[in-house]
Steps between C-alpha positions, in 0.01 A plus 500: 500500500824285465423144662892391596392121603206313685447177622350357828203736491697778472603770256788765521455784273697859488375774722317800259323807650194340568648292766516828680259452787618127556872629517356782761339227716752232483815745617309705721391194742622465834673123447641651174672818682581223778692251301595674214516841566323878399615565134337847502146446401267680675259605253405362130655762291814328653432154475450632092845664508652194718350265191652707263830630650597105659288238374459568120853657480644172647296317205707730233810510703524137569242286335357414823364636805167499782222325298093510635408170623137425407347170614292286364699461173370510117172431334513485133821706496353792707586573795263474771597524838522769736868658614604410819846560567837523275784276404834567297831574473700809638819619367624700787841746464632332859453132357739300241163321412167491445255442804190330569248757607101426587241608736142462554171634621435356842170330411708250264766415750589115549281400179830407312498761289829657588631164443336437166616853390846465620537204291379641154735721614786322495419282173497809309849619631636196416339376144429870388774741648739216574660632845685267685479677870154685611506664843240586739568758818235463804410697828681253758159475677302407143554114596201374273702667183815367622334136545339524115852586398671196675213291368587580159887449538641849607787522727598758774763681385608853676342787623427772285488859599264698318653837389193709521382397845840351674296219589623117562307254224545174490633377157445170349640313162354256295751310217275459200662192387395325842167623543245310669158755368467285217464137734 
């Protein structure tokens, strides 16, 4: 298991196999499908072939990707928390950059770990992958998202269109060099 970065009481760690049944639950829930949307996972032979055919090809593809979230940090160097949601970075065809992607189980909503993920987030695009512009598309009626976004310095942009679905997204933009995450 590949820890990326923790901090905060958090650690973000590649997805493997094993992370099968979380993935299942996590994508399959009704605020997920609401605000993010159905990526095809209806069963957990595909949430196996979602981890390896998206998430773990984005690792090889692009160094980066949708991490597990586990809270309550490290003890001794081992992980010990429990997954609750994911974090990471996205390298989408219809984007010129990266974006900000995260979502959790309901039962952790409005704890601060979205924010506290978000921002690992970002320090490792800047000090590890060095990016200069990271993204993040929302569902115009995911305000809380939008809010965490604005709180850590991203900027409404444009619309976005996704190709698969023809829907309207919201887009936002964050300049590295100005960020406020790291305040």
């Amino acid at each position: 298991m590949a820890i990326i970065c923790s901090g905060g009481g958090i650690v973000l760690r590649e997805v493997n196999i094993d992370d099968a049944d979380f993935i299942f639950e996590l994508y399959t829930g009704d605020d997920f499908r609401k605000t993010i949307g159905d990526r095809g996972i209806h069963s957990r032979q595909q949430a196996v072939e979602y981890i390896k055919d998206k998430l773990q090809t984005s690792y090889a593809l692009h160094g980066f990707g949708l991490w597990i979230l586990e809270a309550n940090g490290e003890a001794d160097g081992e992980v010990n928390g429990a997954a609750i949601g994911v974090c990471g970075l996205l390298q989408r065809e219809y984007l010129p950059h990266p974006d900000l992607g995260f979502a959790l189980l309901p039962t952790h909503y409005g704890q601060g770990f979205a924010r506290r993920a978000a921002k690992l987030t970002l320090k490792y695009a800047a000090e590890t992958l060095h990016l200069q512009t990271v993204l993040a598309i929302t569902h115009p009626a995911n305000s809380a998202s939008q809010r965490l976004l604005q709180g850590l310095g991203f900027v409404h942009v444009e619309a976005t269109i996704e190709p698969a679905t023809g829907e309207r997204l919201q887009t936002l933009s964050l300049d590295m060099t100005k960020m406020k995450a790291f305040e």
